[in-house]
MIMARTOR-999136 format. One record per residue (C-alpha): residue in three letters; x, y, z. Coordinates in steps of 0.25 Angstrom, whole numbers, plus 5000, padded with zeros to 4 digits. Layout:
<rs>
AlaXYZ;...
</rs>
This chain:
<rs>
Unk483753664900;Unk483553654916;Unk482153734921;Unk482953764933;Unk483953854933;Unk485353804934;Unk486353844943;Unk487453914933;Unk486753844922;Unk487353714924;Unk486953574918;Unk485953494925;Unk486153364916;Unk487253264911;Unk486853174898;Unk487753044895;Unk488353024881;Unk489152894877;Unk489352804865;Unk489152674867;Unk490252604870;Unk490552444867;Unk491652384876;Unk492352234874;Unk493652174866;Unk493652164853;Unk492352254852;Unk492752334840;Unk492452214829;Unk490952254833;Unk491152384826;Unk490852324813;Unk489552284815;Unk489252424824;Unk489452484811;Unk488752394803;Unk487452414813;Unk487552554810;Unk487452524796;Unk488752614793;Unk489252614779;Unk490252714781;Unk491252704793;Unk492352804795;Unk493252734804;Unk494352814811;Unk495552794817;Unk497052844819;Unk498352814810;Unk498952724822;Unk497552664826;Unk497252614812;Unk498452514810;Unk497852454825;Unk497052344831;Unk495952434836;Unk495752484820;Unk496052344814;Unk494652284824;Unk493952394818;Unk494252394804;Unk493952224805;Unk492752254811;Unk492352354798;Unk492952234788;Unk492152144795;Unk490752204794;Unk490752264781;Unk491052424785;Unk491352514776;Unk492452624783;Unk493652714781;Unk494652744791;Unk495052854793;Unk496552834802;Unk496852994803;Unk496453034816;Unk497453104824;Unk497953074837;Unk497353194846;Unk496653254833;Unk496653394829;Unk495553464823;Unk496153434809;Unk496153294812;Unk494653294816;Unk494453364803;Unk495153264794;Unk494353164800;Unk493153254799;Unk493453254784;Unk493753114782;Unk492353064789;Unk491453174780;Unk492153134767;Unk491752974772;Unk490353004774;Unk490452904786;Unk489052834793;Unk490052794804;Unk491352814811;Unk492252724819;Unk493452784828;Unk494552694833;Unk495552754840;Unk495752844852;Unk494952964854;Unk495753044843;Unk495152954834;Unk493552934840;Unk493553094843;Unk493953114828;Unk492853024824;Unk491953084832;Unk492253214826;Unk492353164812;Unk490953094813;Unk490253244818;Unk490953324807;Unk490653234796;Unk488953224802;Unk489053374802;Unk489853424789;Unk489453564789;Unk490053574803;Unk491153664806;Unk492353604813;Unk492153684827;Unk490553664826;Unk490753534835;Unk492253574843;Unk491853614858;Unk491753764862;Unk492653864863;Unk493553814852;Unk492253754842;Unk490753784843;Unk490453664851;Unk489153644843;Unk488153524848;Unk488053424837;Unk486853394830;Unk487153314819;Unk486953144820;Unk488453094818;Unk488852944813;Unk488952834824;Unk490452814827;Unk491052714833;Unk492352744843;Unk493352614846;Unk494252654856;Unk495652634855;Unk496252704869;Unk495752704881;Unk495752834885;Unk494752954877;Unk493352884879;Unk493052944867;Unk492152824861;Unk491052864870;Unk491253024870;Unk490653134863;Unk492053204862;Unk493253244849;Unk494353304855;Unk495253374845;Unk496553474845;Unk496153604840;Unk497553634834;Unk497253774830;Unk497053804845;Unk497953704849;Unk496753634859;Unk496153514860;Unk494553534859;Unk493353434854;Unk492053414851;Unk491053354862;Unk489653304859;Unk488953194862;Unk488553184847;Unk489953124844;Unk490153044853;Unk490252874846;Unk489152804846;Unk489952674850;Unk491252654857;Unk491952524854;Unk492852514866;Unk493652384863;Unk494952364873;Unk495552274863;Unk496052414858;Unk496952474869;Unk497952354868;Unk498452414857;Unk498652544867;Unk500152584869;Unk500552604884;Unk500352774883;Unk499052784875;Unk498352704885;Unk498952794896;Unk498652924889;Unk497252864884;Unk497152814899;Unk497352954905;Unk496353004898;Unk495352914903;Unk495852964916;Unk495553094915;Unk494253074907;Unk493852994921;Unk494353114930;Unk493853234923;Unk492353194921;Unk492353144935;Unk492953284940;Unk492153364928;Unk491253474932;Unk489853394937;Unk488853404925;Unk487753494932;Unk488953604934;Unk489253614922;Unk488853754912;Unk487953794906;Unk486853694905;Unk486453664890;Unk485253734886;Unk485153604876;Unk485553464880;Unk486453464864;Unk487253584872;Unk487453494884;Unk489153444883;Unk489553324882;Unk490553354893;Unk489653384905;Unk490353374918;Unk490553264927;Unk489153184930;Unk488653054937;Unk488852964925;Unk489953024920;Unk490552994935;Unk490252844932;Unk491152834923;Unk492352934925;Unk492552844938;Unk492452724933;Unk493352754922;Unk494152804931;Unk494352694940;Unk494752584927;Unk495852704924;Unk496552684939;Unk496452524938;Unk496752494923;Unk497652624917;Unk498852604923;Unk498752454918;Unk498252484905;Unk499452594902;Unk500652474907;Unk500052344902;Unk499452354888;Unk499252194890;Unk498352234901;Unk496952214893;Unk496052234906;Unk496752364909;Unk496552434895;Unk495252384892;Unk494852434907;Unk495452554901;Unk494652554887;Unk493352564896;Unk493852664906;Unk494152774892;Unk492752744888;Unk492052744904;Unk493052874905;Unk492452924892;Unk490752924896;Unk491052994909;Unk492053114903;Unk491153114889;Unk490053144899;Unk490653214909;Unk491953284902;Unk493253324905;Unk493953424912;Unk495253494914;Unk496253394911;Unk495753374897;Unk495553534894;Unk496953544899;Unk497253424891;Unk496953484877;Unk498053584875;Unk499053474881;Unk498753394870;Unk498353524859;Unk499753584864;Unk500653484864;Unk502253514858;Unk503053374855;Unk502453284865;Unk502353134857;Unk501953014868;Unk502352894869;Unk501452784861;Unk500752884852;Unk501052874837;Unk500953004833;Unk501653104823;Unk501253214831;Unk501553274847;Unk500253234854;Unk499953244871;Unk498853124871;Unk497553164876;Unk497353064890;Unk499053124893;Unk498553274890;Unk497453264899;Unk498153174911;Unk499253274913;Unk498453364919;Unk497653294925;Unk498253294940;Unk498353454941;Unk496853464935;Unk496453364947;Unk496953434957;Unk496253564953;Unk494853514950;Unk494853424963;Unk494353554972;Unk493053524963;Unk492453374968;Unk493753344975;Unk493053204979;Unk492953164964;Unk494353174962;Unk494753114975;Unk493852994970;Unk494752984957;Unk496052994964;Unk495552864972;Unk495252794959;Unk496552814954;Unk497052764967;Unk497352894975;Unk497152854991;Unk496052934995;Unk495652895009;Unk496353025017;Unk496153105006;Unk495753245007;Unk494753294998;Unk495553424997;Unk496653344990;Unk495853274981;Unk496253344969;Unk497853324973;Unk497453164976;Unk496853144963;Unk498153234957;Unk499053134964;Unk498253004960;Unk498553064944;Unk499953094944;Unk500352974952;Unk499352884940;Unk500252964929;Unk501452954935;Unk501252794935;Unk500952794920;Unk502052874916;Unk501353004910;Unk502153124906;Unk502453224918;Unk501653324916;Unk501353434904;Unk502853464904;Unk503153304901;Unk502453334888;Unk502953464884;Unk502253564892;Unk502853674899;Unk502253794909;Unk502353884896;Unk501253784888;Unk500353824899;Unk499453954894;Unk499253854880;Unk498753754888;Unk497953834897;Unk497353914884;Unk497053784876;Unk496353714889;Unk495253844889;Unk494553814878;Unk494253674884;Unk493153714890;Unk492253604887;Unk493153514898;Unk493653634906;Unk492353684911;Unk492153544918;Unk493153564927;Unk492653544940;Unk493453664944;Unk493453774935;Unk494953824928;Unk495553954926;Unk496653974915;Unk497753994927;Unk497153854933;Unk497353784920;Unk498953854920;Unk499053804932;Unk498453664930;Unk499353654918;Unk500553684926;Unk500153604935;Unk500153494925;Unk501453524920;Unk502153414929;Unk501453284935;Unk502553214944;
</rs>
């Protein structure tokens, strides 16, 4: 695209891309009338089995039986889905021949919602036409999907305003996606009235994530760095490495996490705190759907793809899961503290937000600082120690490694650029936090 030459073929632009969102209490009984001024006569509403039988579902479905909206729920959308649950709901929303979709839930249900609203505009798509490279083809989409709308329900994946679906691979055992900025909803209804219902380690775990979403984009690879520079802005990802808007809000989401997480986590009477927190997911969300993520959430993708028995504590699930924002967190000092020699000012800045002292610091040790700042944060919260605390040992450690390589899309905007023993050694490193 550029006349000039680049340097190494590297990107010369960043392009923004977010829903729209709508933020206020008791928001969600304007979904009604949304759906009615998009003249929907079909709505595909989904949701998950706990999720349906609570407040956030029940102001939804009053909304519907207000306005008049024809819908069926679908209420089968795994926690962490698999690529047979993205199917299923794949199947369900082509047999429904839908003219719109509502998610409500957490970003299990808004990124199978996504996915089941691309499948269905584009029928005579294989499943791995859409999946990112290596594991799928990662082909651009081209096909006009049906408006969506997401309702948050954590505050922790930003999904409402990303172009991302993130799904276990289970024949590979690895977590992978699909990232366009076609799928992306066309409104976010972020309503705080739903994380009251929120127990104690969701809105840690979901909080964690948000965390780490800040972090990573802020530390990412800066945009112009980044390779090879698309031949068609189509081609250009939808994770493009850090940038100045991105920036914006990576900080600013950052610093509602150190003033309201700890709060929100051990008061859930603390409204202030958690609806702080509902913004912050979706502030999180444009700068990382933007800018992208790095190494803590490749690494986090086999934790979570690989996981043995490990049930936590207020999830109500028949199956072992590792919760996504706890996958990505555990790694998060070691990682730190080996991307800091790349902008070590950036993550000395974000150490003082989450209330590291930085005044005799120096920039040599930025990466240990921020390191500290994070384990002395987890440790406050009472997060599991380390991979080991959830059923990891040295010998899990080549699994790991293999299943974070094909996680290129995020791997490669690492400020710092990883070798397989890097990422053993990272993983070890991980093994124990305290």
């Amino acid at each position: 695209v550029p006349e000039r030459p680049t340097l190494g073929n590297t990107d010369y632009a960043f392009e923004m891309a977010i829903s729209n969102i709508r933020y206020g209490e008791g928001v969600t009984k304007e979904i009604g009338m949304d759906l009615q001024n998009l003249g929907a006569r079909r709505v595909c509403l989904m949701t998950d089995k706990n999720l349906s039988k609570l407040p956030p579902v029940n102001a939804v479905l009053n909304s519907l039986a207000k306005y008049g909206i024809n819908f069926q729920m679908y209420d089968n959308v795994r926690v962490e889905p698999t690529d047979q649950s993205f199917l299923d709901a794949i199947q369900f929303a082509k047999k429904g021949e839908f003219d719109a979709y509502v998610a409500v839930g957490g970003g299990s249900v808004m990124d199978t919602c996504k996915a089941a609203n691309l499948y269905a505009a584009s029928p005579s798509s294989e499943f791995l036409d859409y999946v990112n490279a290596p594991i799928g083809k990662g082909k651009p989409v081209t096909v006009p999907l049906k408006p969506l709308i997401a309702v948050p329900t954590t505050s922790g994946t930003g999904s409402e305003t990303t172009g991302v679906a993130i799904f276990d691979f289970k024949e590979l055992k690895v977590k992978t996606g699909i990232a366009s900025r076609a799928i992306k909803p066309t409104l976010g209804i972020i309503d705080p009235l739903h994380t009251l219902s929120m127990p104690e380690r969701i809105v840690a775990n979901s909080g964690f994530d948000v965390l780490c979403h800040a972090l990573e984009s802020y530390t990412a690879l800066p945009y112009n760095k980044r390779s090879p520079c698309p031949s068609n802005p189509i081609n250009r990802p939808a994770y493009q490495g850090s940038n100045p808007v991105s920036d914006v809000w990576a900080l600013h989401a950052l610093r509602i996490v150190a003033k309201y997480l700890k709060r929100a986590i051990r008061n859930p009477e603390d409204r202030e705190a958690r609806a702080n927190m509902h913004l912050a997911s979706a502030f999180a969300g444009i700068g990382f759907g933007n800018a992208g993520v790095h190494l803590c959430h490749g690494m986090s993708y086999p934790i979570s793809g690989l996981v043995k028995t490990y049930k936590p504590k207020d999830y109500n699930v028949d199956h072992s899961l590792v919760p996504h924002g706890l996958s990505v967190v555990l790694t998060s000092p070691a990682v730190f503290a080996f991307t800091a020699q790349i902008h070590p000012e950036r993550h000395l800045e974000a150490a003082e937000i989450l209330g590291a002292d930085i005044r005799t610091a120096r920039i040599k040790d930025a990466g240990l600082i921020l390191a500290d700042t994070l384990r002395k944060f987890l440790f406050d919260l009472n997060v599991d120690d380390g991979l080991a605390a959830i059923g990891y040992s040295k010998a899990d450690i080549p699994a790991l490694v293999k299943g974070t390589l094909p996680q290129e899309r995020v791997t490669k905007l690492s400020p710092r650029p990883q070798t397989e023993e890097d990422l053993s050694a990272l993983f070890e490193a991980s093994m124990k936090l305290y």
